[in-house]
N, C-alpha and C positions, 0 to 999 in steps of 0.2 A: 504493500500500500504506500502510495506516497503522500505525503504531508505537505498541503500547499502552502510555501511561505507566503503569498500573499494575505492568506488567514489570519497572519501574525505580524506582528512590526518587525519581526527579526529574522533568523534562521538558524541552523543546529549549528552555520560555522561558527555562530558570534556567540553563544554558548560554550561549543567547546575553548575559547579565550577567554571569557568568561571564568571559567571553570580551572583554564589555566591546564589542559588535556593539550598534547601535543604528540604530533606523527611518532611512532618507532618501528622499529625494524624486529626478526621475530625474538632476537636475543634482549628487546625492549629498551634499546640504545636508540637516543633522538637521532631522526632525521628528518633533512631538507626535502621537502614536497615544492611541487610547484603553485601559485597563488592560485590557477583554475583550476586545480586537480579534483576532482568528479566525487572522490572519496579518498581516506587513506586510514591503516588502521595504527591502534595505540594502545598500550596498558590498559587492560581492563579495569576501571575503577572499582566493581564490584566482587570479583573474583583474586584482583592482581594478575593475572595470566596476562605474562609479557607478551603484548603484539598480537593478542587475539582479540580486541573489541575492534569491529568496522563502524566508521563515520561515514552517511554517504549523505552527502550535499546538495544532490539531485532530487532524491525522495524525503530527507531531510529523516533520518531516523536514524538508528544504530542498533548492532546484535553483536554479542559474545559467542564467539564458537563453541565456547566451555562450557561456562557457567547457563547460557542461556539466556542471557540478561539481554533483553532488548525493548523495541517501543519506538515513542516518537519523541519527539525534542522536548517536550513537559516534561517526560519519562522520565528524560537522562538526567534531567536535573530535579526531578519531585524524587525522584528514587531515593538519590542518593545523599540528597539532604535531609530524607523523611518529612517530608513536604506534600500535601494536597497541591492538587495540580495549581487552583487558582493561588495558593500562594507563591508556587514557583512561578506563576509567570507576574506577579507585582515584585517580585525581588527579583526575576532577568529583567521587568523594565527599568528598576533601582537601579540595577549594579549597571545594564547599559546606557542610562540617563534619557530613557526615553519618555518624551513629555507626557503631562494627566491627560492632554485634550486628543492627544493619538490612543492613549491606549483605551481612551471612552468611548473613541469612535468603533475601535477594532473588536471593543471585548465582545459583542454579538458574534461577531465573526470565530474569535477564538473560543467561544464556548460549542459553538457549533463544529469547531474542529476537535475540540477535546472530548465531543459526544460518536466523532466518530474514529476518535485512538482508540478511548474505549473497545470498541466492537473489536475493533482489531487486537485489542490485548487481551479479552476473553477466550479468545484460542476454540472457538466453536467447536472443533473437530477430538477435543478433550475427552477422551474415557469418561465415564463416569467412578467416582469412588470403589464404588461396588468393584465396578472391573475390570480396572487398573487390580484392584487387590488380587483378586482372582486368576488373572494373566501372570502374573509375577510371582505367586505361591505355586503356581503350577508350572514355572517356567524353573523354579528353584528347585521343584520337586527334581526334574529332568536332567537336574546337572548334580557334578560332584566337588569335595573340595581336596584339594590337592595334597599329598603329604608336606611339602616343603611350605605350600599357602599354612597348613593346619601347625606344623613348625611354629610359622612364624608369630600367629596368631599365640599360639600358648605361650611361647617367649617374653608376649609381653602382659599376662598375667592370667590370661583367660585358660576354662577347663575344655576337656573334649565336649563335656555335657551343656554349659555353655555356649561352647562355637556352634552345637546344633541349635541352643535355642534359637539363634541368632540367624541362623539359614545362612551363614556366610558360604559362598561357592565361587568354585576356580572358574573365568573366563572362560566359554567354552571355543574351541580353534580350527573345529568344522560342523558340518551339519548343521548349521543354523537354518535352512532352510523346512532341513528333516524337522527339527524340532517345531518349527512353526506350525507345520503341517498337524504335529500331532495337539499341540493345544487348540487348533482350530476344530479338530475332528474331538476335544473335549467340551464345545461349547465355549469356549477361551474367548474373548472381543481381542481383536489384533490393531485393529484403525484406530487410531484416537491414544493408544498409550506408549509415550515415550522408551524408543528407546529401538522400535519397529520401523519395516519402513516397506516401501514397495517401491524393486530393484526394477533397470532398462529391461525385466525381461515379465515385468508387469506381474512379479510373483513377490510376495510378501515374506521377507527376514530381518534379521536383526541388525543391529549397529556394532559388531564387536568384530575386530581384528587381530594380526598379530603384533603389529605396532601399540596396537592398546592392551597388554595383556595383565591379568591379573584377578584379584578377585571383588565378586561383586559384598556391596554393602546394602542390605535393604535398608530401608529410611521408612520409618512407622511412625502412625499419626497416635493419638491418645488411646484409640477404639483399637491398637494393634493393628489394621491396616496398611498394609506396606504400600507407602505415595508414592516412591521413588527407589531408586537406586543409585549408588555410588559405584566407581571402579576404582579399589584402591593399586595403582599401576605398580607394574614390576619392577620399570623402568622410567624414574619419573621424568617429566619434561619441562626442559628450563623451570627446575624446581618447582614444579606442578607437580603434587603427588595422586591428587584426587580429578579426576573426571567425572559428570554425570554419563548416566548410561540416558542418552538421549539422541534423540533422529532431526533436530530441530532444522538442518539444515538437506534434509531427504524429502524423497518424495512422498507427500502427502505423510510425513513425519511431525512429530511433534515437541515440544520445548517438554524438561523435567519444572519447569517452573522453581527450582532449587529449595523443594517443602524440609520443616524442621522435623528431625527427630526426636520421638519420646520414649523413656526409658524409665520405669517405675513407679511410683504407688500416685495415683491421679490424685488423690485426696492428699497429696503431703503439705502441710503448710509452710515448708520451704523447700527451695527447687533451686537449683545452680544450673546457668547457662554458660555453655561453655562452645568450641568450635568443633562439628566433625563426628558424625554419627556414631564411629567406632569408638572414638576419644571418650564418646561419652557411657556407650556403653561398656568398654571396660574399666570407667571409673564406676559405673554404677553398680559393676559387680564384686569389687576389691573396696569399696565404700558405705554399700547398702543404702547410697543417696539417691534421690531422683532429678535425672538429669533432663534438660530442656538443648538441643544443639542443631546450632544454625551452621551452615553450610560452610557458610566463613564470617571472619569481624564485619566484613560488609555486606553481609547477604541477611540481614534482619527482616524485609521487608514481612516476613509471615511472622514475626515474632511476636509481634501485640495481638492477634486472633487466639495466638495456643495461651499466653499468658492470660486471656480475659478469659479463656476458657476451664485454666486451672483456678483463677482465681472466684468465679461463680461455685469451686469445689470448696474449697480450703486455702487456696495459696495467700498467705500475708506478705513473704519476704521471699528474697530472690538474692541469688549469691554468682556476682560476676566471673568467671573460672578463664575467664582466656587464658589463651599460653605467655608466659614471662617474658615471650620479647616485647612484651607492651610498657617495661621497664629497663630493657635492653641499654648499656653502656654503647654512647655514640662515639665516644673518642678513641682511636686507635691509635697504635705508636704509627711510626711514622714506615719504619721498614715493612710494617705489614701491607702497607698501601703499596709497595713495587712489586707485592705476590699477589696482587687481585687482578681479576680479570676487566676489570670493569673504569681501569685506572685513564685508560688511554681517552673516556669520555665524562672520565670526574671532573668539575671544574677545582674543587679543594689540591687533588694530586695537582693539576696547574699549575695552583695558584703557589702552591705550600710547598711542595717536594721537587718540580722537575727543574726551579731555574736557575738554581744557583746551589753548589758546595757549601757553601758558608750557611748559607739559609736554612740546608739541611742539617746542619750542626747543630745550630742554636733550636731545632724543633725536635721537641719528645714524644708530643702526640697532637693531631689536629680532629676536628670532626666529622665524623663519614657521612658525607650528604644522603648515600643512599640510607644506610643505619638511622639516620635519623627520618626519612620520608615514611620506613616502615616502622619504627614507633608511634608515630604522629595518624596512621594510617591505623591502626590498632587502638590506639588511645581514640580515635571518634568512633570507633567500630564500640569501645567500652563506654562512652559516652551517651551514643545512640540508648544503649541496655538502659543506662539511670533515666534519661529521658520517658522511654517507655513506659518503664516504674511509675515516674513521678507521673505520667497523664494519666495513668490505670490506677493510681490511690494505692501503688504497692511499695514498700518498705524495700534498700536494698544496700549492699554490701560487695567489697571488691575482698577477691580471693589473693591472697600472695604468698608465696614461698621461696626458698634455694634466693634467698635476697644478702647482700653485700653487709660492711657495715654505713655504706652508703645508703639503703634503702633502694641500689639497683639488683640487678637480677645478675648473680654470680656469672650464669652462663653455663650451665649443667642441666638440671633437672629444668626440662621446658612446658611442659603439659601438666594439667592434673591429674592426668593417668601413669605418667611418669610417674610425680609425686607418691601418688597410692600403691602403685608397685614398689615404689625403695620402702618406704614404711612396711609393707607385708614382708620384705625381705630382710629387714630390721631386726622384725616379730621374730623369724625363723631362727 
């Protein structure tokens, strides 16, 4: 669908400057585009996957290969500020200084455009609950999980009896087709649920490769209903370690929409949100807590439905759990900056380390630009959570451990599943 700018006083490119979003390349190192260029892609704001979100200037939208994250230019920017559409677009006229008598002329126009993002962002072609559940219980039934996947899994603190609760299973690496065939011949719905697709040969399979191998994660709403799936990869990519299992970009394919995982007692009156569906169920099994987990620090958007929904239960308080680099030490020495990869497009290495001997002498440590975009990036992902809290009338708290005597994060123990597993090996 394309999104008329004339609708609006602006368009998705004066957003993304706005927004301060710029071109990269797929290793997520800036590059020069040219001023007409039709579209170009960048750092996913919502995922971080280097180089996979596309801007297209033409139709005026943008989609994540990854994550799924897409929409129209309100989207990119009501998403990710946690913003209703109408207030995103009175702070892009703010932030672009665009006069009260344009945007009173235009808002008819823009409300009749944001009635028809809408339609487009309800994904009509969506399974219903029911049979999305049902496709993917019966698709888990049909596969198995790996001795080295099942290794790995118990390595980090989980039992055999556990990984079955959990349906974790190995990527399968043929017969995808066979298998479709046989959930169809069980009643199975195949169109509409993420993850399917219908190939050039107008025959209906799945989205899994050998480039993407690994094992799936189901992702369950409160009712136990599996919404979704993860693939945690074998081989991560430019430190991607999670994929959805989704067709969003297939024929007659669909978005995972990136739904929250629930793990434990619905009635608890405090619940710890934390990132990463595994993450969380294996803290919930070495902790006895009940955990709430979003896809990632910036994938919240379904986080205030589960929360309003725990809290009509019992929920009072809510306990922040992100991983510790949301405390992460920004300054490094200086010799460690000649061993990164990423030195040749630092402006600090520039600035601080490459021009002179002397200059390098007198410096001990300077601050990693990048290190510090992803604390900062983490810290509004923990920010967003209080916010949430605080409009839902719920009580709430940041988790911290393995901290300095600085009050940073040593740089060892990084998850709360970490955490829970050294303490059970403590015990032992």
């Amino acid at each position: 669908m394309r999104y008329n700018v004339d609708d609006y006083p602006f368009s998705i490119k004066d957003i993304t400057r706005l927004m301060g979003i710029h071109p990269t390349d797929r290793r997520g190192r800036s590059r020069s585009v040219g001023e007409y260029a039709s579209s170009w892609d960048c750092n996913c704001i919502f995922c971080g996957h280097k180089g996979k979100m596309n801007i297209n200037f033409i139709k005026n939208v943008f989609n994540c290969n990854y994550c799924g994250a897409g929409g129209g230019m309100l989207a990119l920017y009501a998403n990710y500020y946690n913003l209703s559409k109408k207030e995103a677009f009175d702070e892009i006229c703010s932030g672009l200084h665009i006069t009260k008598e344009l945007q009173d002329v235009q808002r008819e126009r823009v409300e009749n455009a944001q009635e028809k993002e809408s339609v487009q962002e309800r994904n009509p072609e969506l399974a219903s609950k029911e049979e999305m559940n049902k496709t993917y219980s019966m698709l888990l039934s049909h596969l198995t999980l790996s001795e080295k996947h099942r290794r790995d899994l118990m390595g980090r603190g989980l039992t055999p009896v556990q990984i079955e609760e959990r349906r974790y299973r190995s990527t399968p690496v043929f017969g995808m087709k066979q298998i479709v065939r046989r959930l169809q011949d069980t009643g199975c719905t195949i169109q509409g649920v993420p993850g399917f697709y219908l190939d050039k040969d107008c025959q209906w399979t799945m989205n899994f490769s050998s480039r993407c191998s690994g094992f799936l994660v189901p992702v369950e709403a409160t009712n136990g209903f599996i919404s979704g799936m993860q693939i945690r990869l074998d081989h991560p990519k430019d430190g991607q370690k999670y994929i959805w299992f989704s067709s969003v970009n297939r024929h007659l394919g669909v978005s995972s929409g990136s739904p929250t995982h629930f793990i434990g007692d619905i009635n608890a009156s405090e619940i710890y949100v934390t990132e990463g569906g595994l993450k969380g169920s294996i803290s919930h099994y070495l902790s006895k807590e009940t955990f709430v987990c979003n896809a990632g620090v910036t994938l919240y958007k379904n986080l205030p439905a589960i929360l309003q929904e725990l809290k009509q239960h019992n929920l009072v308080h809510v306990k922040e759990a992100y991983d510790m680099d949301k405390l992460m030490h920004t300054a490094v020495k200086v010799r460690e900056c000649y061993l990164c990869e990423y030195k040749s497009d630092c402006p600090a290495f520039s600035q601080y380390c490459k021009p002179t001997e002397e200059k390098r002498k007198n410096l001990i440590q300077i601050i990693c630009p990048r290190k510090e975009q992803k604390r900062s990036v983490i810290q509004k992902g923990c920010t967003h959570v209080y916010e949430i809290c605080e409009e839902l009338g719920l009580t709430y708290s940041r988790c911290v451990w393995d901290l300095d005597e600085g009050g940073e994060w040593n740089g060892r123990i990084k998850g709360i599943d970490n955490y829970y597993y050294e303490q059970k090996i403590k015990k032992c």
